[in-house]
VOPAGU-2260 file (C-alpha; in pm, 1 decimal, decimal comma):
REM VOPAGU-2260
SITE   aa  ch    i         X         Y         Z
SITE  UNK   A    0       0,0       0,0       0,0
SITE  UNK   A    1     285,6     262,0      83,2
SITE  UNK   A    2     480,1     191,8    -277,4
SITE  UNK   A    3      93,5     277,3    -425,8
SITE  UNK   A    4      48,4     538,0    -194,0
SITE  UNK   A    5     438,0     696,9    -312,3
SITE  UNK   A    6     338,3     620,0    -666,6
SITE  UNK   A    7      50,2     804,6    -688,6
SITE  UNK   A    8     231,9    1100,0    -528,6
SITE  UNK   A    9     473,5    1128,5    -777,2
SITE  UNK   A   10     214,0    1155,6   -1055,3
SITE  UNK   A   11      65,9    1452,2    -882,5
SITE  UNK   A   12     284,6    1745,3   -1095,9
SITE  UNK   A   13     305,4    1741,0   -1463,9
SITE  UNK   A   14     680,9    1762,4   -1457,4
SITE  UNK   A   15     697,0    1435,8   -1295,0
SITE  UNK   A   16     443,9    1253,5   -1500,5
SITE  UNK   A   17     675,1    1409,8   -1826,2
SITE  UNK   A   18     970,5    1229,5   -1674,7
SITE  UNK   A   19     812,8     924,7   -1634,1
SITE  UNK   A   20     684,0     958,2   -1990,7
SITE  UNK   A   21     866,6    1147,6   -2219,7
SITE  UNK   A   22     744,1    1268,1   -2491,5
SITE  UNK   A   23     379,1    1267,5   -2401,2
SITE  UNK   A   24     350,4    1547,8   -2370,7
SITE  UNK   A   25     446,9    1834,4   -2615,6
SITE  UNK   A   26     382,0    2217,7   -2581,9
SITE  UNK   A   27     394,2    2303,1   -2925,5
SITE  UNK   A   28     198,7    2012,4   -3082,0
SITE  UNK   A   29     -85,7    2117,2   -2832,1
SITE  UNK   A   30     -63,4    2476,7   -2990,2
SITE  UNK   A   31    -107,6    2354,1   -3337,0
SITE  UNK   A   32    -391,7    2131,7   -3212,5
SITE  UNK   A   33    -568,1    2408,9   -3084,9
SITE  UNK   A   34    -529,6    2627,3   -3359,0
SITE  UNK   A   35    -638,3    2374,4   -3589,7
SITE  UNK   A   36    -951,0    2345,5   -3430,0
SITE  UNK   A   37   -1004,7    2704,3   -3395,1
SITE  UNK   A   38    -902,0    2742,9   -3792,6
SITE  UNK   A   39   -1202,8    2441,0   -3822,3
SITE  UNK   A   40   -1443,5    2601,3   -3620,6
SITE  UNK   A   41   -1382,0    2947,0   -3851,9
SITE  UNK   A   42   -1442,9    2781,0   -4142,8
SITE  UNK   A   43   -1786,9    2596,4   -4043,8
SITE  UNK   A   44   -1888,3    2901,8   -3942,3
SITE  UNK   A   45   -1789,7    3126,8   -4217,2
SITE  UNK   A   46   -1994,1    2831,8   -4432,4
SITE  UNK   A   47   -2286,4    2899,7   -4219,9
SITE  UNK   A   48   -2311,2    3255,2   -4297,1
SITE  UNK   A   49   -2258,2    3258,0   -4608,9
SITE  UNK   A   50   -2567,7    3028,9   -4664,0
SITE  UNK   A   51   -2755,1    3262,4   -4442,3
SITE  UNK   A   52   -3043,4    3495,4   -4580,2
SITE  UNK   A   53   -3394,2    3496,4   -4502,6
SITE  UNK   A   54   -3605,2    3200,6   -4531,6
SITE  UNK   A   55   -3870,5    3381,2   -4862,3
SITE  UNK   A   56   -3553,2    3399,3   -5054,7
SITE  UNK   A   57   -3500,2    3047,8   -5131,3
SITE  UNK   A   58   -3570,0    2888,5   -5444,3
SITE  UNK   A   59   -3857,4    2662,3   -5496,2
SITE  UNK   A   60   -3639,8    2444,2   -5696,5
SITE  UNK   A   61   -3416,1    2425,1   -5363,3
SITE  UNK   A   62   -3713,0    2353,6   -5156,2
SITE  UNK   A   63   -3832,7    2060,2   -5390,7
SITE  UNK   A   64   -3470,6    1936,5   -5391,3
SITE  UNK   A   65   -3467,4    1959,6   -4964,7
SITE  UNK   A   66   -3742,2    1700,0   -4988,7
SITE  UNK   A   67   -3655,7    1486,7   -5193,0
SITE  UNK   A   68   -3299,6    1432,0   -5024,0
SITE  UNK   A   69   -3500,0    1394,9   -4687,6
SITE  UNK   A   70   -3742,2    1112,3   -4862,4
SITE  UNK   A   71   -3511,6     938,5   -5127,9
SITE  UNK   A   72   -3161,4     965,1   -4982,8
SITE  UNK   A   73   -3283,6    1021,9   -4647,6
SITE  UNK   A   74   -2996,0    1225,8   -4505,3
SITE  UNK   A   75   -3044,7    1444,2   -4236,2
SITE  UNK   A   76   -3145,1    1803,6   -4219,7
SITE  UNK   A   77   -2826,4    1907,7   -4210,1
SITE  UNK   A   78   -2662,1    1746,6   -4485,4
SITE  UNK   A   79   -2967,4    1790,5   -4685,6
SITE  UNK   A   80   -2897,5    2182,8   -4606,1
SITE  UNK   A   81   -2556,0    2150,4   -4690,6
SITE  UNK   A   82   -2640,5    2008,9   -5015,7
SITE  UNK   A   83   -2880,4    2232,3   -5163,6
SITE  UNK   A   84   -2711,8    2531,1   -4995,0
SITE  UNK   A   85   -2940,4    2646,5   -4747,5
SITE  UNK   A   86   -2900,4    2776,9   -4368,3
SITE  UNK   A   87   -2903,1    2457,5   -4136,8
SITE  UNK   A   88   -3102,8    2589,0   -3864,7
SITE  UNK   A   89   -3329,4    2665,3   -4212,7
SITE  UNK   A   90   -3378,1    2332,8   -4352,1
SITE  UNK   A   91   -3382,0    2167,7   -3969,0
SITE  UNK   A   92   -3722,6    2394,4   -3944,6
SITE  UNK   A   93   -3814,5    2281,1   -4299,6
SITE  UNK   A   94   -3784,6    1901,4   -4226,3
SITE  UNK   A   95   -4012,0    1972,6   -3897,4
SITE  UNK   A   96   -4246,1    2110,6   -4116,7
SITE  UNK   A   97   -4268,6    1877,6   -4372,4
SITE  UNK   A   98   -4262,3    1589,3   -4121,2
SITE  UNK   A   99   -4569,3    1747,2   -3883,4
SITE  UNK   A  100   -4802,4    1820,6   -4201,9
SITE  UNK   A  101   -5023,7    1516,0   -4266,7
SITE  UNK   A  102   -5055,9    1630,6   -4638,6
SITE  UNK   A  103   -4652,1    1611,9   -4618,4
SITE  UNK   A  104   -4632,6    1936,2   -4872,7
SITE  UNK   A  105   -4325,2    2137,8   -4918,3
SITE  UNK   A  106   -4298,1    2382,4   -4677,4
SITE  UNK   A  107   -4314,1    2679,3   -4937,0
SITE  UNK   A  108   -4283,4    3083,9   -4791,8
SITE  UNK   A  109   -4530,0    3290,2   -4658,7
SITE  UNK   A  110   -4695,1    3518,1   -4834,6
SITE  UNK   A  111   -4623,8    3909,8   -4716,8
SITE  UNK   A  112   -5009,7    3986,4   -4794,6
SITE  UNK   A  113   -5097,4    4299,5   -4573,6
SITE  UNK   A  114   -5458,5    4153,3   -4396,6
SITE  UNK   A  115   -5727,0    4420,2   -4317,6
SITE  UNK   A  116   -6091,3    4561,6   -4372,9
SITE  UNK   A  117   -6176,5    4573,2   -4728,9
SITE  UNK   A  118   -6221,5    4910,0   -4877,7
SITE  UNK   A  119   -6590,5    5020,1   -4828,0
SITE  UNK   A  120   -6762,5    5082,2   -5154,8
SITE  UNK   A  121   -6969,0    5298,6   -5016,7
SITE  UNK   A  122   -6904,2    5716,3   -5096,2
SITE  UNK   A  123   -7084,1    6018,9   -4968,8
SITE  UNK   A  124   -7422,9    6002,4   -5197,9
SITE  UNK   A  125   -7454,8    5650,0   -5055,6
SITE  UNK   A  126   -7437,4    5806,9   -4676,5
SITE  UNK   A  127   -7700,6    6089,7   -4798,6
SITE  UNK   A  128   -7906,9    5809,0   -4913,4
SITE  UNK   A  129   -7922,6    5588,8   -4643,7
SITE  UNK   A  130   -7951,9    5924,4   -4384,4
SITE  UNK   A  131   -8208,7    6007,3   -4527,6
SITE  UNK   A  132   -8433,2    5674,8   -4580,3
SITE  UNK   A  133   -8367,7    5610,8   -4220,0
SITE  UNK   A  134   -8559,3    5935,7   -4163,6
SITE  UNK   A  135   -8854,4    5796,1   -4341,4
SITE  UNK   A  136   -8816,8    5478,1   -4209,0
SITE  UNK   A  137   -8684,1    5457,1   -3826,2
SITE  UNK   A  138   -8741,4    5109,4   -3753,3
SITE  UNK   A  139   -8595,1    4966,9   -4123,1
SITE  UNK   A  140   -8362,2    4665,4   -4047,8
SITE  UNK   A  141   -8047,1    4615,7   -4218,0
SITE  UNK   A  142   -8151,4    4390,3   -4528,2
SITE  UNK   A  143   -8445,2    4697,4   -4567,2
SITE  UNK   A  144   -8145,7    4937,6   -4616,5
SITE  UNK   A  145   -7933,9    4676,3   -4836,3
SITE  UNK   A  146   -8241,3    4621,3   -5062,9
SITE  UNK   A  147   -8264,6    5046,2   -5140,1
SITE  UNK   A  148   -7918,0    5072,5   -5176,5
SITE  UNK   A  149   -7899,4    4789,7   -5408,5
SITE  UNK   A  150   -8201,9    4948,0   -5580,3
SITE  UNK   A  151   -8089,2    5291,8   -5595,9
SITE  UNK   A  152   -7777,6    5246,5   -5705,3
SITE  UNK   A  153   -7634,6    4954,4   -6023,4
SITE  UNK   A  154   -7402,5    4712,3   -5979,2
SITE  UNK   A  155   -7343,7    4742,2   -5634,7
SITE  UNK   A  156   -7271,3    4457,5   -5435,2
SITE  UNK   A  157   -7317,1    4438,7   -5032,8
SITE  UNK   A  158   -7327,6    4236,0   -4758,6
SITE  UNK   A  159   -7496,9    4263,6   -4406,4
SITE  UNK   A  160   -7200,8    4346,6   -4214,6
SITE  UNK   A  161   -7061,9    4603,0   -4458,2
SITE  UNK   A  162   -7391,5    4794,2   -4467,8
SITE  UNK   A  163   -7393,0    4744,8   -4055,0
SITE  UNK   A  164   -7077,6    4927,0   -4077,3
SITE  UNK   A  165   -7134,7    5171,2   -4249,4
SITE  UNK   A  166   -7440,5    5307,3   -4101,2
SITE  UNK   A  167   -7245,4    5243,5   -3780,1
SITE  UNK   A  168   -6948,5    5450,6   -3818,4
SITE  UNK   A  169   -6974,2    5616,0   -4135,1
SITE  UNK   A  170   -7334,1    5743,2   -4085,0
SITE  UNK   A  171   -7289,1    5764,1   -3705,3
SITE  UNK   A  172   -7642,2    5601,7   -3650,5
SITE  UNK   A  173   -7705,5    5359,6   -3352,6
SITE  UNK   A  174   -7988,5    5123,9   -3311,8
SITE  UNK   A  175   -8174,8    5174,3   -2988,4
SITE  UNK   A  176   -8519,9    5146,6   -2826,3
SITE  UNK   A  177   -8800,1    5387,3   -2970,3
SITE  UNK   A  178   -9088,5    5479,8   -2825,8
SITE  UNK   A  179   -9368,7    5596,4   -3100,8
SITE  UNK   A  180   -9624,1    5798,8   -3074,3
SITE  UNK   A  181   -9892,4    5894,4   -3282,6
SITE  UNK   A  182   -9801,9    6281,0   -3433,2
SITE  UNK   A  183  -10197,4    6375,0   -3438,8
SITE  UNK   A  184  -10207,5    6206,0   -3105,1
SITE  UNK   A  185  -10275,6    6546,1   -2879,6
SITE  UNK   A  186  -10343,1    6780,2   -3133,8
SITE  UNK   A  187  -10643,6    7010,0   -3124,2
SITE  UNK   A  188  -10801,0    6818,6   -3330,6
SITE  UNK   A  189  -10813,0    6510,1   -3215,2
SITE  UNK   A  190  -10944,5    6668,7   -2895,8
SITE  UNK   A  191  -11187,6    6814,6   -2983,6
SITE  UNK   A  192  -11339,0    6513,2   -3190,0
SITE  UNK   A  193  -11284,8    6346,3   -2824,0
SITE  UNK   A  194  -11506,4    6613,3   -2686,6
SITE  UNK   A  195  -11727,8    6623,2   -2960,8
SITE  UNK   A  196  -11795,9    6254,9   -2934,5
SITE  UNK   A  197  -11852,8    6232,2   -2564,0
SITE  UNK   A  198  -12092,7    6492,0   -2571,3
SITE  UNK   A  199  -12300,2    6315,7   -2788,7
SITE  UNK   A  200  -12314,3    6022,0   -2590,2
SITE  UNK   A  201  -12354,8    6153,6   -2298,2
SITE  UNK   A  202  -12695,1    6174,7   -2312,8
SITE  UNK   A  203  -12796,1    5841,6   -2378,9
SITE  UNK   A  204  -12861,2    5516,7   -2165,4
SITE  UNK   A  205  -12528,5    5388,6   -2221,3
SITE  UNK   A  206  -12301,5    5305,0   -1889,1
SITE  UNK   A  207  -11984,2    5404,7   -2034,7
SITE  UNK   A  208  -11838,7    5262,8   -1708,7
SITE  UNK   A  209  -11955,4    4886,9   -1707,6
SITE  UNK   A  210  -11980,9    4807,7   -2060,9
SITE  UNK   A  211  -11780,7    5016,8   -2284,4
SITE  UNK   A  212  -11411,2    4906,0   -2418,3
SITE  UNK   A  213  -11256,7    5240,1   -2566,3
SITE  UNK   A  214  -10978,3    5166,1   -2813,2
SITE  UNK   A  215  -10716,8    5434,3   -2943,6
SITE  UNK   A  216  -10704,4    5338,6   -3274,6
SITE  UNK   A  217  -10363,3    5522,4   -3339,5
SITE  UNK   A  218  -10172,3    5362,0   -3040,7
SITE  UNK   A  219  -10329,8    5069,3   -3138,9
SITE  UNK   A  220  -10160,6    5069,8   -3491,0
SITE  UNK   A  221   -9827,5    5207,9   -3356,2
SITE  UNK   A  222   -9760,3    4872,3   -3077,0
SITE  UNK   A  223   -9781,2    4704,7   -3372,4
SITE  UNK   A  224   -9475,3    4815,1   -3484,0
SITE  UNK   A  225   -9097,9    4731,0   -3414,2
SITE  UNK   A  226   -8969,3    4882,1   -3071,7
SITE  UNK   A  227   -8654,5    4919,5   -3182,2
SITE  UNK   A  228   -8515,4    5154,9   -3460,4
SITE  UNK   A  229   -8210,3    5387,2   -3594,9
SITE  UNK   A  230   -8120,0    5732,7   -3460,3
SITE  UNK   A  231   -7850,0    5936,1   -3477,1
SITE  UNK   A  232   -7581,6    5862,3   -3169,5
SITE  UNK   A  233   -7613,8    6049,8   -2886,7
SITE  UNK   A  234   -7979,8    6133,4   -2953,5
């Protein structure tokens, strides 16, 4: 145990372990080692970059060729990359892709489309027109206002939501609860035919109390309608 126990001291420094093996151990070959590997390491990466660029630039000939080294040679990724000279990290994301589709297409770019509203086709004599048949016509629904816009003006094609829109923030219209009223309701008029009318029945035998039903014809006609309608906002 003691000759183990002195042997394993004298390995302990590197000077020692060099004397007990010469030549194991050479300074300078280490340096050309390292630099070797550093030299290596440069070069990958200089490859890397230069088959950098963004991912819409490639080829769909290069795309097509991706795949079909992925199915019919089946590399890898990477050497498929390397191959058809695209980014690694780039054709890693394109074999993911490809392999996570169930249609197994070829992962093609995207398209820069801007999305958004669609222009409205709608212009100022349209707004005048629907102002004003919504002044005629308080309690029109959207199709109603479609259906004169359509008939007013040729070739015009709408939907609901467009024309909902439009009323909405073009026209600055809201749809809210109305409460109608009959415009000869309380007039002089119509009060005095009230008047008129009782009068004349006043001196019968009829107990307008028991056995009368009086029905306001005008209110009558005006529950009938819709309870809700357009206005402008804020009024």
């Amino acid at each position: 145990m003691e000759d183990d126990a002195d042997e394993l001291e004298s390995l302990v420094t590197l000077s020692c372990y060099e004397q007990r093996n010469p030549g194991t151990f050479d300074p300078a070959k280490r340096r050309r080692r390292i630099k070797g590997k550093a030299a290596a390491t440069e070069d990958v990466e200089k490859s890397v970059n230069a088959t950098k660029r963004p991912s819409n630039s490639y080829t769909d000939k290069q795309r097509h060729l991706f795949i079909w080294l992925l199915e019919e040679r089946l590399v890898s990724a990477a050497a498929a990359a390397r191959e058809v000279g695209v980014n690694i990290r780039t054709g890693q994301s394109w074999a993911k892709a490809y392999r996570d589709d169930p249609e197994k297409k070829v992962p093609m770019p995207k398209t820069d489309k801007k999305r958004g509203p669609k222009p409205t086709l709608l212009a100022t004599e349209h707004k005048s027109h629907v102002i004003n048949y919504i002044d005629e016509n308080a309690t029109a629904t959207v199709s109603d206002v479609m259906d004169s816009l359509t008939n007013a003006f040729m070739d015009l094609k709408l939907t609901k939501s467009s024309v909902q829109q439009f009323m909405t923030n073009e026209c600055n219209l809201s749809f809210k609860r109305v409460q109608l009223h009959a415009v000869k309701r309380n007039s002089p008029e119509t009060i005095q035919q009230r008047y008129d009318w009782a009068m004349k029945y006043q001196g019968t035998t009829m107990d307008f109390l028991t056995n009368c039903v009086f029905i306001d014809e005008s209110a009558f006609h005006i529950n009938l309608k819709r309870n809700y309608g357009w206005a402008p906002k804020g009024k």
